[in-house]
C-alpha positions as CSV (number, residue, x, y, z in Angstrom):
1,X,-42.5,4.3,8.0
2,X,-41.0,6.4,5.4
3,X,-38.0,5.9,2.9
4,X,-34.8,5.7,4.5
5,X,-31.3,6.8,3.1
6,X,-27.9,6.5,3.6
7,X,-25.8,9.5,3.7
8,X,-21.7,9.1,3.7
9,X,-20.1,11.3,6.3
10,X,-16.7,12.1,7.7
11,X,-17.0,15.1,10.8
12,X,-13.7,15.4,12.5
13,X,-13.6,16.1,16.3
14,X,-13.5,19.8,15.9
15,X,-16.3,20.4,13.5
16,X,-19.1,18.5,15.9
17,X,-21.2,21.8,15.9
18,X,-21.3,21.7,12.2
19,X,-22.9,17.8,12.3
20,X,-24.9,18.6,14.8
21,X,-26.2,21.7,12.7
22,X,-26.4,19.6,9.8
23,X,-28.8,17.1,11.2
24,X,-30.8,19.4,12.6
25,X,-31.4,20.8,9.3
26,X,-32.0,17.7,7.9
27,X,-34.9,17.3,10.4
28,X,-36.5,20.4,9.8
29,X,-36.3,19.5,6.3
30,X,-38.3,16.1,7.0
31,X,-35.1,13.8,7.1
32,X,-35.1,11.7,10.6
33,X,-31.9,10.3,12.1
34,X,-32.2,7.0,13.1
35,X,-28.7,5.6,13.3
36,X,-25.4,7.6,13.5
37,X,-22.0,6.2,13.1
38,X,-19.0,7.4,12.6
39,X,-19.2,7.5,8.6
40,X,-22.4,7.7,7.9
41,X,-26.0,8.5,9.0
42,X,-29.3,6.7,8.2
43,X,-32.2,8.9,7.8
44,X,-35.7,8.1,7.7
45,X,-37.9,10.5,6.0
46,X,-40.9,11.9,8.0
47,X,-42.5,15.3,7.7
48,X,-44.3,14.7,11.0
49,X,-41.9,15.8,13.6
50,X,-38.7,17.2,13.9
51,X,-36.0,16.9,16.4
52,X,-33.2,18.9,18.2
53,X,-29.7,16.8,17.9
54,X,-26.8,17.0,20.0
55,X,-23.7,14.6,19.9
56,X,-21.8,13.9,23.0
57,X,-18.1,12.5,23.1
58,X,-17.4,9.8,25.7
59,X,-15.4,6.3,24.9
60,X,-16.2,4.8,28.4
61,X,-19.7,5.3,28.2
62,X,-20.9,2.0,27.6
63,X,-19.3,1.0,30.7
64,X,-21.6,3.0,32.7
65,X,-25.3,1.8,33.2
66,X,-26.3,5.5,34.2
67,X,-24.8,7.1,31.2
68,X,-28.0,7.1,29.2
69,X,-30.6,7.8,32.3
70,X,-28.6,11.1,33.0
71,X,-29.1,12.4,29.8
72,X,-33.2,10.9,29.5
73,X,-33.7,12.7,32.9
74,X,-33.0,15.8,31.0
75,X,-35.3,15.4,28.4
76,X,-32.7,13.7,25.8
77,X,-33.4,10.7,24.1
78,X,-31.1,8.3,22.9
79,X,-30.4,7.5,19.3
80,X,-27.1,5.5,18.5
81,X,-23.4,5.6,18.9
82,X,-20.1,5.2,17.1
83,X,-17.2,2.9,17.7
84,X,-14.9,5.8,19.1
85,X,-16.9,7.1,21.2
86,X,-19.5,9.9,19.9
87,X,-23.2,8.9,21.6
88,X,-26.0,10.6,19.3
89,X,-29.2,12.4,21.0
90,X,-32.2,13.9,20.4
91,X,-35.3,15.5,21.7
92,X,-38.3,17.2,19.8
93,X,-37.9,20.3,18.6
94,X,-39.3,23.3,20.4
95,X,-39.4,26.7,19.3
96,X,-36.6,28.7,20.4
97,X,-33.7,25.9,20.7
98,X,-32.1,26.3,17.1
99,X,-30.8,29.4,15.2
100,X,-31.8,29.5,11.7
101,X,-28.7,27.8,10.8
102,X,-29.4,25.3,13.2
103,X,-27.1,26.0,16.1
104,X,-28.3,24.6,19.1
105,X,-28.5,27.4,21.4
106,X,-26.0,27.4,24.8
107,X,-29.2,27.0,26.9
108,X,-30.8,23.9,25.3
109,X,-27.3,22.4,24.6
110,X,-26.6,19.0,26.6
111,X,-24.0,20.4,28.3
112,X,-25.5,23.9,29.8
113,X,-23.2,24.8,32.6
114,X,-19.2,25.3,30.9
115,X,-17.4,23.4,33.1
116,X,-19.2,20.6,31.9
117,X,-18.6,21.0,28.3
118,X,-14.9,22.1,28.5
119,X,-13.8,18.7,29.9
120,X,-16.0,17.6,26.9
121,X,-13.9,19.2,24.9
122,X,-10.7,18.5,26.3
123,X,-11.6,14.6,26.0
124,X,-11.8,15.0,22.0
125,X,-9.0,17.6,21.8
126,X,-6.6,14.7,23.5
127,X,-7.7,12.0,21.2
128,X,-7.1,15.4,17.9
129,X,-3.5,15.7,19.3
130,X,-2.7,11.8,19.8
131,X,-3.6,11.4,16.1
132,X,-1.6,14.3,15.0
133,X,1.5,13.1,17.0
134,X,1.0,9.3,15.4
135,X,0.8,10.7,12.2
136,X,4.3,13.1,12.7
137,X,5.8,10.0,14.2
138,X,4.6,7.7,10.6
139,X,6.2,10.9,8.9
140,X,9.5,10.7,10.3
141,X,9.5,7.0,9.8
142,X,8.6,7.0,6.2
143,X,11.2,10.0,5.6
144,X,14.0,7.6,7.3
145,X,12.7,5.2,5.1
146,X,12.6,7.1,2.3
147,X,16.5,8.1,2.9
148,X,17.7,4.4,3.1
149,X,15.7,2.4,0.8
150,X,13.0,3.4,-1.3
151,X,12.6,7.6,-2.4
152,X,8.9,6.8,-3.4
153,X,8.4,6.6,0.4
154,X,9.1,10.6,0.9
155,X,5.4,10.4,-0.3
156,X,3.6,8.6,2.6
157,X,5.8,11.0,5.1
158,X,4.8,14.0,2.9
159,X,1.0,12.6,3.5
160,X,1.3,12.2,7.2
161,X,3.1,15.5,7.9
162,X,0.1,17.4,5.6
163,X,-2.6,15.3,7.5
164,X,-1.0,15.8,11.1
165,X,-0.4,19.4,10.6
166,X,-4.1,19.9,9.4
167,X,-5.9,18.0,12.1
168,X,-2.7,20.1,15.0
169,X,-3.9,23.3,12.8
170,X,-7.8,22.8,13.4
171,X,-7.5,22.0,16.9
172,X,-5.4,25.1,17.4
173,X,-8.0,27.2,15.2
174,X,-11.1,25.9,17.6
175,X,-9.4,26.7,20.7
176,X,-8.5,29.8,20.0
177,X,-11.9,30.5,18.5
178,X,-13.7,29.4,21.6
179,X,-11.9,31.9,23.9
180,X,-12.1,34.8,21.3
181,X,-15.4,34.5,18.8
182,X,-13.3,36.9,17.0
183,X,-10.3,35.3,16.1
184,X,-9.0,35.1,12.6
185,X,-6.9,32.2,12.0
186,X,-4.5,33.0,9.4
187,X,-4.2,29.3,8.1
188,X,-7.1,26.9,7.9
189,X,-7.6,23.4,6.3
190,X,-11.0,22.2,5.9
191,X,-11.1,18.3,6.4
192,X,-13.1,18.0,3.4
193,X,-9.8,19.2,1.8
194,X,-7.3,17.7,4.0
195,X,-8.7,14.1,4.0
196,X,-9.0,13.6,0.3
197,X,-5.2,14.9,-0.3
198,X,-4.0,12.7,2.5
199,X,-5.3,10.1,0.7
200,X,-4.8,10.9,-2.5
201,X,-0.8,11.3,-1.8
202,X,-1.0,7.4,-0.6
203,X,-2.5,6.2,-3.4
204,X,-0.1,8.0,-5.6
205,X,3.2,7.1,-3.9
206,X,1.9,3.2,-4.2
207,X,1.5,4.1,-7.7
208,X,5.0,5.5,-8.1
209,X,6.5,2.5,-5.9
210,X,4.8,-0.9,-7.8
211,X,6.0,1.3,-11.2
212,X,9.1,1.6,-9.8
């Protein structure tokens, strides 16, 4: 076996593609995934064979003894999963199923036929829009809050608003990019920008509050 590294991660819903891409880069670049959770990867290094990923979203899954057959029957192998609900795949790599950049192709992708992989979609976008509303909803809680007892708390519903807004705007962004490749959007977040800020307004507002 070869050496094996742990990578930190954090893909939201809407940017499975770019994982997805990402491993499959890794693989052609010798790095193996053996085990994929929701904030990291392992990786086993091995030159000898590379793989095509693809990352299906489905919480019930494990409740259903066929869930992994279907997708061997097709050729797809089963790697790990996360605890909310992203199962990991992979199969070897043939010539033709990646773009340089490595996009699956629509043809090799788990789900071929659209139907399919819009009520994939709509699964994830639901669970995008529950956390944006829970996060509005700790917003106006912490603003109230902040009003009758403690202004440092304006903070935490400054934080939530930003975060909720990002995750609403990035949803919005993907959908709109899926039923027109040439859409613009006007305003976009990257999470890589959103989650540090979100966090980095918490940490500060305790700050403020235990000098306070």
């Amino acid at each position: 076996m070869g050496k094996t590294l742990r990578k930190w991660t954090c893909y939201p819903l809407w940017e499975v593609k770019n994982e997805e891409k990402d491993l499959n880069v890794a693989s052609k670049n010798g790095y193996q995934l053996v085990e994929g959770r929701a904030f990291w990867w392992t990786l086993e290094k091995n030159d000898t064979v590379r793989y095509t990923y693809q990352i299906d979203f489905n919480p019930g899954a494990k409740l259903d003894p066929r869930y992994k057959e279907t997708f061997a029957e097709m050729g797809w192998e089963y790697v790990s999963s996360t605890f909310n609900g992203w199962h990991y795949f992979k199969k070897p790599y043939q010539e033709g199923q990646q773009l340089e950049n490595g996009e699956v192709v629509q043809s090799e992708r788990i789900y071929t036929d659209q139907e399919s992989y819009k009520e994939m979609e709509k699964r994830w976008q639901k669970l995008g829009i529950t956390l944006s509303v829970l996060c509005f909803f700790f917003s106006a809680l912490y603003f109230v809050q902040g009003l009758i007892h403690v202004p440092a708390l304006f903070g935490f519903a400054f934080g939530f608003l930003f975060f909720g807004a990002s995750v609403l705007n990035s949803i919005i962004n993907y959908k709109k990019e899926s039923e027109d490749p040439s859409f613009e959007p006007s305003i976009k977040i990257p999470f890589k920008i959103a989650l540090p800020v979100f966090f980095a307004t918490l940490i500060i507002t305790l700050l403020i509050g235990t000098i306070a």
